[in-house]
N, C-alpha and C positions, 0 to 999 in steps of 0.2 A: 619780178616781184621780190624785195629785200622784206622788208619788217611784215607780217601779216597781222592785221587788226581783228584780236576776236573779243566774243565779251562771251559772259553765261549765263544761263537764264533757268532760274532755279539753284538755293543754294544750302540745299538739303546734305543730306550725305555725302552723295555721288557730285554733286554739284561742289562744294566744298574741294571737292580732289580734282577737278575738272580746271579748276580757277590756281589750286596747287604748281598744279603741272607745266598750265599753259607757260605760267610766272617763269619758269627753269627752261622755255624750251628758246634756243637759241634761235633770231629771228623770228621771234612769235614778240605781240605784246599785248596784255593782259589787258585792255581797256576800262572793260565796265564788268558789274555782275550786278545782275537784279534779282529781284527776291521782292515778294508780300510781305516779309516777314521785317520788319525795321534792324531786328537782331542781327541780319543777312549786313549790314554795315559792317558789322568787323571783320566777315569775309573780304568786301572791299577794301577795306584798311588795311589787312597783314598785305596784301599782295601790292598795294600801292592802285588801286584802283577805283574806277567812280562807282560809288554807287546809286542804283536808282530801282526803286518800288513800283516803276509802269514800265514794260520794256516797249510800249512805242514812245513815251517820253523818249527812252534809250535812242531808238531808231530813229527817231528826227534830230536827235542831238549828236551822235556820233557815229563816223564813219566806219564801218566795220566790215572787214573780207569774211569772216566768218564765225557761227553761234553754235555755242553746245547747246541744247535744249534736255534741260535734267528736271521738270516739271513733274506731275501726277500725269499718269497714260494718258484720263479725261481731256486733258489740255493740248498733248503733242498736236494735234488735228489744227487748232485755231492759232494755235503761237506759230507753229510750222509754215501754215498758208500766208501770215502775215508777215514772217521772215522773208522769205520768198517771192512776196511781189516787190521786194525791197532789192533783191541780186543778191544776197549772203548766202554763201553757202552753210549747209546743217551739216552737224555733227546731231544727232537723235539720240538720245539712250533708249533703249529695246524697254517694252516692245514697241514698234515703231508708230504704230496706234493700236486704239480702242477694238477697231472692227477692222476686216477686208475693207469692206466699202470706202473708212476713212482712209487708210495705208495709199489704195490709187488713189485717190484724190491729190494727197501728199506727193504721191512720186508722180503724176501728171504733171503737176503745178512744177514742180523742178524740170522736169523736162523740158516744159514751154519756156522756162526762165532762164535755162541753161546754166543751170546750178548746181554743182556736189551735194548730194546727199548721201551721206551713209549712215548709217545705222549699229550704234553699241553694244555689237555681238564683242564682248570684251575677250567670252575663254577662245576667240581667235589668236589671238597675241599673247595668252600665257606661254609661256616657253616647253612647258612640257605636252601641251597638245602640238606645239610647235615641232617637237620632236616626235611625239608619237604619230602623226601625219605623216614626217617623212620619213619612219622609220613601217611603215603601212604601204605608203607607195613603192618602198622598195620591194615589198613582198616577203618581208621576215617572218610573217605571220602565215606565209603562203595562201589560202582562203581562208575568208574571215567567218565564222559559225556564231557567233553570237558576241553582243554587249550589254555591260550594267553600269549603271549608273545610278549615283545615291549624289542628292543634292538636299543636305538635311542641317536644319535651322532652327534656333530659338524663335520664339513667336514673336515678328516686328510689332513694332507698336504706330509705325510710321506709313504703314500700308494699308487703306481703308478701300481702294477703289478696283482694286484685282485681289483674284485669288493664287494660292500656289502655281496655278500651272502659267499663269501669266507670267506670274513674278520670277519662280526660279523653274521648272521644268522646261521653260521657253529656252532656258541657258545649251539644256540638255540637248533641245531638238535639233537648234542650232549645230553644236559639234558633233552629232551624230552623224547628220546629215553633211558635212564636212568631212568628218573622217571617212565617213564608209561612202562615198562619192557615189551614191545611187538614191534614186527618188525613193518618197514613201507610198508603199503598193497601199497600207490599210494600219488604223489604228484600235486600241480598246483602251477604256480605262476605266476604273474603279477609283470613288472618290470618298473621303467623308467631311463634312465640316464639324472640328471638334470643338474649336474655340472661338472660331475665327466672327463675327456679327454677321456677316452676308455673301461670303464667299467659301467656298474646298480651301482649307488648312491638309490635306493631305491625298496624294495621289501615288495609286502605283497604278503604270501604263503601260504596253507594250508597242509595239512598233516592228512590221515584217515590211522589209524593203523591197523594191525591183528585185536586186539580185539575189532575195530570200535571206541574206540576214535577219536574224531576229533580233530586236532590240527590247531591253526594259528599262524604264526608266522609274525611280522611287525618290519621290521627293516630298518635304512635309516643314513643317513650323509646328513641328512638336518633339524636337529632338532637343535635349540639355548640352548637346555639342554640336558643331558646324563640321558639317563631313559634306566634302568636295572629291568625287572619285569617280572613274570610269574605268573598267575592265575589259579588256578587248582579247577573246578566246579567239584563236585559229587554229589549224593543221598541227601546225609546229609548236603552239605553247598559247599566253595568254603574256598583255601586256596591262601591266595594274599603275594606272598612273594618277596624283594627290595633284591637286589644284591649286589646295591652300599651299604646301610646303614644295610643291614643284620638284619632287621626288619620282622617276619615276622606275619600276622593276620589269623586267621579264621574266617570267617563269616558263621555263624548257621543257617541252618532253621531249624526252628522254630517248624516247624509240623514235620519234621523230626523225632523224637523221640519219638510223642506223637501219630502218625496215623497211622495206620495198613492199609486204604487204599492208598496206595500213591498218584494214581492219584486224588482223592478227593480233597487230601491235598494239593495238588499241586494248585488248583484251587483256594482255599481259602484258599493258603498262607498268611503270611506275614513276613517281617524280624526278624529276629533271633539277637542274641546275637551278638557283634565284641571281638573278644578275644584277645590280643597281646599275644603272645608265646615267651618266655627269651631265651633268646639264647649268649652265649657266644660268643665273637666275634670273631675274629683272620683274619689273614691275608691269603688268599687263596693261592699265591705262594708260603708264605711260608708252608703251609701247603702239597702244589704238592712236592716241593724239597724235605723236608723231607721225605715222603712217597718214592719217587725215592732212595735217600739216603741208606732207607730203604731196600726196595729191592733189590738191588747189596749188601748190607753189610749180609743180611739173605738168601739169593740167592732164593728171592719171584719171582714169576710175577707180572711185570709191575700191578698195578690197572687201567691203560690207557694202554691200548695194543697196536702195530701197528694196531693188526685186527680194534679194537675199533677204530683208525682215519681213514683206508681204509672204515669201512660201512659207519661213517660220510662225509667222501668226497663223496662216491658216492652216496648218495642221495643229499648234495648238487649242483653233478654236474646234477643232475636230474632236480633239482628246474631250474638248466640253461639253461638244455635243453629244459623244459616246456614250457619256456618265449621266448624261439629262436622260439618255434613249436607251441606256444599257442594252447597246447593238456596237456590232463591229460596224467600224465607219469607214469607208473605203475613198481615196483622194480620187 
């Protein structure tokens, strides 16, 4: 396969940068982008592409190897299915659908079709979870004791049909459950809806894994700054790594290295070294498309699988149903 034929559907925010990227990726070409929206034309314009306002109009009129689908969640379900009876492979942006129920329907339907499907777990490809993964597998952290995470935002005005935990704590569960490579034993969360018309504007959660990790996670649309951050405490120190500016530190104990009784050490700690870690930077979608690209041209599996957004939804719909039942919810 030389040139691959994609178009995108939805050209919102994320859609916009979808139809950017494709335009620059060598041997991709940017066909079509559809949109309701008539405005969504001059998305089609910069990038030299058709546009069109019914995306099965799109599907009967051009040949396409494969679709981002950057919709409202409500939709992935019905655009996805009809993708799919068509042989295009998906690109999904998270979360992968509405419910469980609609997610297998979705990755059934590719399976009998024999389709790529993956799913727009983006902070996979930021560089600095990039690093902090394989700086975790190496065991620099020795056991891992705890994480946090703060995924905190001005309140969208573009999101009417999920709440917080769909929209950004989903981001959370996702690399959690990546980093620390063990299932979730049990979830809790407390929620409140401050601003938001029908949804939780803000959530602080927790999460104890298989291997007893504990995790938290704080995420909100009530924050006057955008904070992107995950903390990863172990044995040896903690790893504090930024999302947005892909910065990421170590901070050392101290006795760490030098005590053979740990708890001793522990008592008569003190601070350790702060290290910046270099990290080359790049851009994360484009680093997703690519990798997608990828995959359909080498005929890989997906690196975001449906499976991979069906276990992340369904623990986020856990964290929802914890707060409806304020009970611990066990997977």
């Amino acid at each position: 396969m030389e040139n691959l034929n994609v178009a995108v559907i939805g050209a919102g925010s994320m859609g916009k940068n979808h139809a950017r990227i494709y335009s620059s990726i060598k041997g991709v070409e940017l066909v079509a982008v559809c949109d309701v929206s008539n405005e969504s034309k001059e998305v089609a314009d910069d990038f030299n592409a058709k546009y069109y306002k019914s995306y099965k109009e799109m599907l009967n009129k051009e040949k396409l190897d494969a679709v981002s689908i950057c919709v409202p969640t409500k939709l992935h379900k019905s655009v996805a299915l009809d993708i799919i009876k068509n042989k295009i492979n998906i690109l999904m942006e998270k979360p992968i659908a509405t419910t469980t129920q609609e997610a297998g329907e979705v990755i059934d339907a590719a399976q009998k079709n024999e389709v790529k499907l993956m799913v727009g777990h983006i902070e996979q490809f930021n560089p600095v979870v990039v690093e902090l993964k394989k700086r975790i597998k190496n065991n620099e952290l020795g056991n891992i004791l705890q994480v946090h995470c703060q995924r905190l935002s001005l309140f969208p005005q573009r999101i009417i049909d999920v709440g917080v935990i769909i929209d950004l704590a989903i981001h959370e569960i996702y690399v959690l459950e990546y980093l620390i490579d063990s299932k979730v034993k049990r979830v809790y969360a407390e929620t409140a809806q401050r601003f938001h018309s029908s949804h939780e504007d803000l959530l602080i959660g927790t999460i104890r894994f298989d291997n007893n990790v504990l995790g938290v996670i704080s995420a909100n649309w009530l924050t006057p700054k955008k904070v992107r951050q995950i903390k990863v405490t172990g044995e040896r120190g903690m790893f504090l790594a930024n999302y947005l500016t892909q910065e990421l530190y170590f901070y050392e104990k101290e006795f760490a290295a030098k005590s053979v009784n740990y708890n001793d050490a522990f008592i008569k700690g003190k601070e350790g070294k702060k290290i910046k870690i270099e990290i080359k930077k790049s851009e994360p979608l484009k680093n997703e498309l690519e990798a997608f690209v990828e995959c359909i041209k080498k005929n890989k599996e997906p690196p975001v699988r449906g499976e991979d957004g069906l276990e992340t939804l369904k623990i986020a719909q856990k964290f929802l149903e914890s707060s409806r039942k304020n009970e611990v919810m066990n997977l």
